[in-house]
C-alpha positions in Angstrom: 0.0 0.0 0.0 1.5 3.3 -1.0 0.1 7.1 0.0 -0.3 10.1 -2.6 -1.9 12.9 -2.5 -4.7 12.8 -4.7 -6.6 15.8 -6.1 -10.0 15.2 -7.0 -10.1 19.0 -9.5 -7.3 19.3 -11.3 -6.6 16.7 -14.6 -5.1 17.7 -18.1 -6.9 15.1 -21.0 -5.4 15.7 -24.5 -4.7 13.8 -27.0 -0.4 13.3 -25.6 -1.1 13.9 -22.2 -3.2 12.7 -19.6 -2.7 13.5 -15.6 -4.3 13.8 -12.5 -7.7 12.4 -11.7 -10.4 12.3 -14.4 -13.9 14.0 -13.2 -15.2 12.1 -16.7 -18.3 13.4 -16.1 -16.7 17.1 -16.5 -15.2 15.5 -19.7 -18.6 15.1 -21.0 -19.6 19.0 -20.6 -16.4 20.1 -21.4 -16.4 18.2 -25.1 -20.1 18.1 -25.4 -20.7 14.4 -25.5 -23.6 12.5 -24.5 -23.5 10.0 -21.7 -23.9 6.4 -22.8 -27.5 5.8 -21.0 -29.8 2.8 -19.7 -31.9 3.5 -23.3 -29.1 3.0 -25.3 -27.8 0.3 -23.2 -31.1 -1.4 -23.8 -31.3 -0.9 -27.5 -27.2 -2.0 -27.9 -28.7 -5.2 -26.0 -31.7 -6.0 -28.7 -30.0 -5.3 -31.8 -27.0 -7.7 -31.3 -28.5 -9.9 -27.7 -25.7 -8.5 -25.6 -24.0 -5.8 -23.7 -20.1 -6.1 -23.8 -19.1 -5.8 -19.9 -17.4 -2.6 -21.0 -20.7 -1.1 -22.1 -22.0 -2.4 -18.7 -19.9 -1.1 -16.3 -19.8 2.8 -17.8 -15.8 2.1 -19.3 -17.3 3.0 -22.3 -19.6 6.2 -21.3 -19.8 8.5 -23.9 -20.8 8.8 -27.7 -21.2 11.0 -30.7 -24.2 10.1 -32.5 -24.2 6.3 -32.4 -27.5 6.0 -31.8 -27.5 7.3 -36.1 -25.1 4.1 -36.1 -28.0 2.3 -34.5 -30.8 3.5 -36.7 -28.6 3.2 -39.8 -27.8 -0.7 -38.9 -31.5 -1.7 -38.7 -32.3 0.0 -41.3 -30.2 -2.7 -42.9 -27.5 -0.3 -44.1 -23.6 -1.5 -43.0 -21.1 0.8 -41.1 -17.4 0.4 -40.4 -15.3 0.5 -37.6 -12.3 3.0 -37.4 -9.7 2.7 -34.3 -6.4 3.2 -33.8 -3.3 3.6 -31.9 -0.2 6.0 -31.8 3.2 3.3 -31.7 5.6 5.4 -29.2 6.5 2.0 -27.8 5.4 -1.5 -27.3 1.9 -2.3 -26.4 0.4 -2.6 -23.1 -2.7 -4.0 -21.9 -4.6 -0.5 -21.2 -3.8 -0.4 -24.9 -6.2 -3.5 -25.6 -9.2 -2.1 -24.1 -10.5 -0.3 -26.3 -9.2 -3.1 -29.1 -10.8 -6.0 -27.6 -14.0 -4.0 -27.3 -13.7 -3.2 -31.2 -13.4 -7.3 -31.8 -16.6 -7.4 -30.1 -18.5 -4.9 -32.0 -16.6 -6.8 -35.4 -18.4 -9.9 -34.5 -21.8 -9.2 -33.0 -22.6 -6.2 -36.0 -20.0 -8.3 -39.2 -18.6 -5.3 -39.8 -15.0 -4.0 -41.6 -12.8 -2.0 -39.2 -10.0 -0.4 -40.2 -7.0 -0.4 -37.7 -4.7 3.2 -38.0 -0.9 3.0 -36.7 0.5 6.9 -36.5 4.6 6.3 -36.7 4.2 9.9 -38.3 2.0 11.2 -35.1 4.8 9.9 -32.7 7.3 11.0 -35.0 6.2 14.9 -35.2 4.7 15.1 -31.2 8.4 13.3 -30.0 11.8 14.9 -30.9 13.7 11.7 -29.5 12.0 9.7 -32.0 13.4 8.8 -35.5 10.7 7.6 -38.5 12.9 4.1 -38.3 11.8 3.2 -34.2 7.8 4.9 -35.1 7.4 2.0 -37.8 9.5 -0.7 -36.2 6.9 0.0 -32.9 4.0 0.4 -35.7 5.2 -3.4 -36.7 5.0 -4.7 -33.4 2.1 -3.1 -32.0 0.4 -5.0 -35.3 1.2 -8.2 -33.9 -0.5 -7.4 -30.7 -4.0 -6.4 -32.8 -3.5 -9.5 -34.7 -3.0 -11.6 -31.9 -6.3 -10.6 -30.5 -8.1 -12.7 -33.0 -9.9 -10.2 -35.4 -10.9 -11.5 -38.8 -8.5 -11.2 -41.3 -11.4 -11.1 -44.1 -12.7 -7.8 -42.5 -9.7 -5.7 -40.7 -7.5 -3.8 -42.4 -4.4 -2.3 -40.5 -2.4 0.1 -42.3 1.3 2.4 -41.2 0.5 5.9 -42.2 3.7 6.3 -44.0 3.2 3.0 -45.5 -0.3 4.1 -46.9 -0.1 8.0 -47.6 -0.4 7.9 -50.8 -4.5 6.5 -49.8 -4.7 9.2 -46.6 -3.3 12.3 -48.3 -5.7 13.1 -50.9 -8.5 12.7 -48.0 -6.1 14.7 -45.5 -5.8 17.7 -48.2 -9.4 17.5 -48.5 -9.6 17.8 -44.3 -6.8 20.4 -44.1 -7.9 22.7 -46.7 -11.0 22.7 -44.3 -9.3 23.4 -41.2 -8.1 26.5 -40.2 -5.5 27.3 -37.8 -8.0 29.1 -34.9 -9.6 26.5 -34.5 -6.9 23.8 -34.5 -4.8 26.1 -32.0 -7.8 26.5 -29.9 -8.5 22.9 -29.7 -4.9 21.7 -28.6 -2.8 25.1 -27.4 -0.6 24.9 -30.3 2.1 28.4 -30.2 4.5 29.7 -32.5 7.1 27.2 -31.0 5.0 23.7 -32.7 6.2 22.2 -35.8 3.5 22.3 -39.2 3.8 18.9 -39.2 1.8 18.5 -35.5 -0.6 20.9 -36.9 -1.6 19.3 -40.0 -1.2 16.2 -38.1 -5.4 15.9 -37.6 -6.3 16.5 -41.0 -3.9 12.8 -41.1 -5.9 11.2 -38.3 -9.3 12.8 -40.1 -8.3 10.8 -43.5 -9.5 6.9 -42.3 -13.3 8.5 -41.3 -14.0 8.8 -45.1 -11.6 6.1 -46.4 -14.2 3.6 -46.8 -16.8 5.8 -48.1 -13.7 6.2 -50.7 -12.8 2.7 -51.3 -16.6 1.1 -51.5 -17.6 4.8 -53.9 -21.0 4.8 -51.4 -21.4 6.8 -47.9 -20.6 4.1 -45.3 -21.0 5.5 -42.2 -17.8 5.1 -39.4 -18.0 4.9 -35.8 -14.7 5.0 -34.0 -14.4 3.4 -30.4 -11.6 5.5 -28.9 -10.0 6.9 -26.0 -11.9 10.3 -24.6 -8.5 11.5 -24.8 -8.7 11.6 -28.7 -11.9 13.1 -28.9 -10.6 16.7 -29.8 -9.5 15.4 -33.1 -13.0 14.2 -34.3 -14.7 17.3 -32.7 -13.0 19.2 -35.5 -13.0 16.6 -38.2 -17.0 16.4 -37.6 -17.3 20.2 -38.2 -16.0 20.1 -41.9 -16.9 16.8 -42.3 -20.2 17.6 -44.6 -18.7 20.5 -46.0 -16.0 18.2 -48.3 -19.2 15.8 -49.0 -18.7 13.2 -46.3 -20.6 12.2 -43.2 -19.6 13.2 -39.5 -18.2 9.5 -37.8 -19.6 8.5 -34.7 -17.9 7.9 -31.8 -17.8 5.8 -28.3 -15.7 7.1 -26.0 -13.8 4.4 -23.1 -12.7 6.0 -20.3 -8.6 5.2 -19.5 -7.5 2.4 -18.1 -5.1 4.0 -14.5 -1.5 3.1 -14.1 -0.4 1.3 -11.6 0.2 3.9 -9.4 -3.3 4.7 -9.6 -2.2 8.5 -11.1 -2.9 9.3 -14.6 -3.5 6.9 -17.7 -1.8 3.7 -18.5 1.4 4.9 -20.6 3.9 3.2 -22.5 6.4 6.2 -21.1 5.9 4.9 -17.5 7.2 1.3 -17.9 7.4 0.9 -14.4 3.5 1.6 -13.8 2.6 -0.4 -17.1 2.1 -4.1 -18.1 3.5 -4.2 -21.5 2.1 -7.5 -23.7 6.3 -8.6 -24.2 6.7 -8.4 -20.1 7.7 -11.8 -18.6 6.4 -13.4 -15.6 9.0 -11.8 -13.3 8.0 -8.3 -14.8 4.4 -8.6 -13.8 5.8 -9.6 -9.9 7.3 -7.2 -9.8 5.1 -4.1 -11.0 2.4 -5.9 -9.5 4.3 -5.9 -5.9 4.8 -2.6 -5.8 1.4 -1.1 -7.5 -0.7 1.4 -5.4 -3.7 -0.4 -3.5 -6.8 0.7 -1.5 -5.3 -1.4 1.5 -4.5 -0.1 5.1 -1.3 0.3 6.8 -1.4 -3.0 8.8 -3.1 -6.4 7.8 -4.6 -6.1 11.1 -6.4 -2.2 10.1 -7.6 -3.8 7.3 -9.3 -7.0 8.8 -11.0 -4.4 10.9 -12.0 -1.1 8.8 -11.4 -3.0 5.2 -9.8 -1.4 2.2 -11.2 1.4 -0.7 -11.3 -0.8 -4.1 -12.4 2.3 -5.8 -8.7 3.9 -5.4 -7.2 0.3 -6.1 -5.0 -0.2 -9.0 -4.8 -3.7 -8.7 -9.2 -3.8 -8.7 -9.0 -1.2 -11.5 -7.2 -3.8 -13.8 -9.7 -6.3 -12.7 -12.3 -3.8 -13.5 -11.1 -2.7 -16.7 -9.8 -5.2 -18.3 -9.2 -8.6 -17.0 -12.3 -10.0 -15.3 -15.6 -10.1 -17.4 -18.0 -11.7 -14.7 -19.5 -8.2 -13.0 -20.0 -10.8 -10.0 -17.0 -11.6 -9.6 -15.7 -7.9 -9.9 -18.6 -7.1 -7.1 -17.7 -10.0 -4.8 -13.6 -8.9 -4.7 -14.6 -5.5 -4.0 -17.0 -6.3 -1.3 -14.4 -9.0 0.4 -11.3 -5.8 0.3 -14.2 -3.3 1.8 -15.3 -5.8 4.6 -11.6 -6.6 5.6 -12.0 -10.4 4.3 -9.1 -10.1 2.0 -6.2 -8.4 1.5 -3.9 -6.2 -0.7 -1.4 -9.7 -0.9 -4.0 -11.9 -1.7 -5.6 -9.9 -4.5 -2.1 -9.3 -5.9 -1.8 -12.6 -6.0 -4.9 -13.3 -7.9 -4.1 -10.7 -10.4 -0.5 -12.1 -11.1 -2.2 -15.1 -12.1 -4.6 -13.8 -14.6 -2.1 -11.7 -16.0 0.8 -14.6 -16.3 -2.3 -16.5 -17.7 -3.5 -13.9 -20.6 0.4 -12.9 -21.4 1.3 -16.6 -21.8 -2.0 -17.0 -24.4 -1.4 -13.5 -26.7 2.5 -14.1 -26.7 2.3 -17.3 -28.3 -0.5 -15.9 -30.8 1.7 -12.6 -30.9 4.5 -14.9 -32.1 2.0 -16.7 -34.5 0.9 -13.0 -35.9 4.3 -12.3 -37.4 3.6 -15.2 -40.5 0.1 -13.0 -40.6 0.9 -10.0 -41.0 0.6 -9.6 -45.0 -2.9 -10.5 -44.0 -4.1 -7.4 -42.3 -1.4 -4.9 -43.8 -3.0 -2.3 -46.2 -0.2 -1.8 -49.0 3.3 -0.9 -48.6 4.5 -3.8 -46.3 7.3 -5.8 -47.1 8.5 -9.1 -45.1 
């Protein structure tokens, strides 16, 4: 159990940096979302028979117009999936949350997604970075979608500077839309940030139209993302219509927490971080020293019980790694009434995690003969 001083009003969420503790609901008003409710809940549930667990426990809480991805589905018209991820290093398991919950919404609504890795986003936004380690990361962080199990028949990963020559006429359409106000409002660019970071969303704009592009129809897109990327789409939505396309959708997950239950999950914070290439000894050990909800005694916490909700090692359950809800609910009740403690749930969680990184490492390893499968152009073995 480790103490910090946690402040419940002050959090930065942008695109490259997220810190502090997340009032999501804030989020919400701040962006102008809507909040993922019972009703839509309910409707999710009849179209496809199901609720993911993600949708059930509020990780994924906020939308952009995907109730129109709704109407437009039972109206017997397709959509496509859009996700992504930025490669500034390998991939960890916050990473795959948002991922496996895209598999899902592949297989219950047959859908194409299409799978965007930005070596030219981590390029631009990281001065230590060369275009060589971007797309080297771009390659492995492939291996880790693959391994997930998506259909090869229906997703389609592409590099960005592997597949420009497909994104740039779409991006020039995007940019010539975009003025610089609005961009500078939206992320606090100055005089000091390179062109390339600012004409960097008209890049990440490009895959909402692509497969209106490649199918010569309107195909609506919803993108399951990070809240943290919402400021990207807020803007590509406004000119959206204006260069003949329609606005995606989105669905917003909230971040999975470090293990020092501060901030996001990051890929910069190895220490806090379960990568999917960590051994067994790596998880002991970051699992050992994560922050808990625990007391400062055994003996306090058999008598006043712990806080789950502060609980990194709970949140990973949460999150990512248990999809029972009763199971979740029982943990969190035993740490609250004092009937286990911090060791014993560590314990637990090593285990699962040993478990899941022993299954996607060997189907990681298997994804390297596959990736010509998934890869959109410009790959070569």
């Amino acid at each position: 159990m480790q103490e910090k001083d946690r402040s419940e009003d002050e959090f930065t969420v942008t695109p490259w940096e997220v810190e502090g503790d997340i009032d999501y609901e804030k989020l919400i008003e701040k962006f102008g979302t809507e909040s993922v409710d019972e009703e839509l809940l309910d409707r999710i549930e009849d179209v496809v028979g199901e609720t993911h667990f993600m949708l059930r426990r509020g990780i994924f809480y906020s939308h952009r117009d995907l109730d129109r991805i709704l109407d437009e589905y039972e109206d017997g018209n397709r959509f496509a999936l859009y996700t992504g991820r930025g490669p500034s290093g390998h991939t960890h398991v916050g990473h795959l949350m948002p991922w496996i919950f895209a598999k899902w919404m592949q297989d219950k609504f047959d859908v194409e997604l299409y799978f965007q890795l930005t070596d030219d986003e981590k390029f631009l936004f990281n001065f230590d970075s060369t275009l060589e380690e971007t797309h080297s990361y771009a390659l492995e962080n492939a291996k880790d979608i693959i391994a997930l199990g998506f259909d090869p028949e229906k997703t389609h990963i592409f590099i960005d500077t592997d597949f420009i020559h497909e994104l740039y006429p779409l991006a020039l359409k995007v940019g010539k839309r975009l003025n610089f106000s609005n961009v500078k409002a939206v992320f606090g660019f100055d005089n000091s940030t390179n062109v390339g970071s600012i004409f960097y969303t008209a890049i990440q704009s490009a895959p909402c139209f692509l497969p209106s592009e490649l199918e010569d129809e309107d195909i609506p897109v919803l993108i399951p993302c990070g809240i943290d990327q919402d400021p990207h789409f807020r803007l590509t939505r406004d000119i959206a219509e204006t260069i003949g396309y329609l606005k995606p959708a989105l669905l917003h997950n909230k971040l999975a927490p470090s293990l020092d239950g501060s901030g996001k999950m990051s890929a910069s914070r190895p220490k806090t971080t379960i990568f999917t290439t960590d051994e067994g000894e790596d998880v002991d050990r970051k699992i050992n020293e994560a922050f808990t909800g625990g007391r400062v005694s055994a003996e306090e916490q058999r008598k006043k019980g712990g806080d789950p909700d502060i609980c990194a090692i709970q949140n990973y359950r949460y999150f990512i790694f248990e999809e029972d809800d009763e199971k979740v609910s029982d943990l969190a009740e035993r740490c609250k009434e004092g009937d286990i403690l911090c060791g014993e749930c560590k314990q637990i969680l090593k285990e699962n995690l040993k478990e899941f990184l022993s299954k996607h490492q060997k189907r990681r390893k298997e994804a390297e003969e596959k990736l010509d499968q998934f890869l959109m152009s410009g790959y070569e073995d």
